[in-house]
N, C-alpha and C positions, 0 to 999 in steps of 0.2 A: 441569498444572492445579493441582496440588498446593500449587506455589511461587508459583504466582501469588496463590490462596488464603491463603496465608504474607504475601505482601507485603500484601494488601489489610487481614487481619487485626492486621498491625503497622501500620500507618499510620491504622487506626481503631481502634483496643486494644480487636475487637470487640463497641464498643458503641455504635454507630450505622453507619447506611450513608454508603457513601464519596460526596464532593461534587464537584462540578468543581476546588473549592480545594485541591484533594488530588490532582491530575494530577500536578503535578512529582516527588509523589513515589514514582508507579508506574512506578520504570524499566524493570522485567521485565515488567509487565503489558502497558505499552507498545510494547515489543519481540514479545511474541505479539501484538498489533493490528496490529500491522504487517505480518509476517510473515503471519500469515492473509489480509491483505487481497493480499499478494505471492502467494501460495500457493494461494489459491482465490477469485481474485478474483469480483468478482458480477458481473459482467460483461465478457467474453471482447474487446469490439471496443469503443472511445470514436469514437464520430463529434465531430467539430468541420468548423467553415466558418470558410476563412479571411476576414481580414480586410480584407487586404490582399493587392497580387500581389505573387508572392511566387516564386521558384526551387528548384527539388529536384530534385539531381545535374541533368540536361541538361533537365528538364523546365518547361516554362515553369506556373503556376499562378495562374488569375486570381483575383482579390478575388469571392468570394463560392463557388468551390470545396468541396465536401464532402469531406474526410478523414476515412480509417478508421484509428486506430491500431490494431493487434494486440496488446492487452496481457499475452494469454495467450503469447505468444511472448516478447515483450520479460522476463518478469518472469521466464522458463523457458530464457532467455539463458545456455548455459554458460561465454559466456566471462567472465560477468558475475557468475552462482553459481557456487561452483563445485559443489556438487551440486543442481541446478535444481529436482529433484521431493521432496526433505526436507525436511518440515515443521521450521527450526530458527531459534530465536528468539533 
């Protein structure tokens, strides 16, 4: 929190608040939005309907199909992080 504190304080030489035109230059801050949204996502499951028919591994899937992504799995993926449940940015 500190450092991030750090960055926003040096890219507005604390004397106004920070604007959208000031995104590119919060690398770190950046990297905790991320990681937060990786780490405690707000929502566990993404429903989508596909579009189109469509194939998944032997499964046939028609145009208009309800999917449930598991995000809290995908994003808790070891082979993926490699330590899944550390908050690190």
């Amino acid at each position: 929190q500190k450092r991030a504190q750090r960055e926003v304080d040096s890219v507005t030489s604390c004397e106004r608040l920070p604007t959208y035109r000031d995104v590119d230059h919060f690398m770190y801050l950046r990297q905790v939005m991320q990681e937060l949204l990786r780490w405690a996502s707000s929502s566990e499951l993404l429903q989508h309907s596909s579009s189109r028919d469509g194939e998944y591994m032997e499964y046939h899937l028609p145009r208009g199909t309800t999917i449930h992504a598991d995000l809290w799995t995908m994003f808790h993926d070891s082979s993926v992080y490699a330590q899944p449940n550390d908050f690190n940015p």
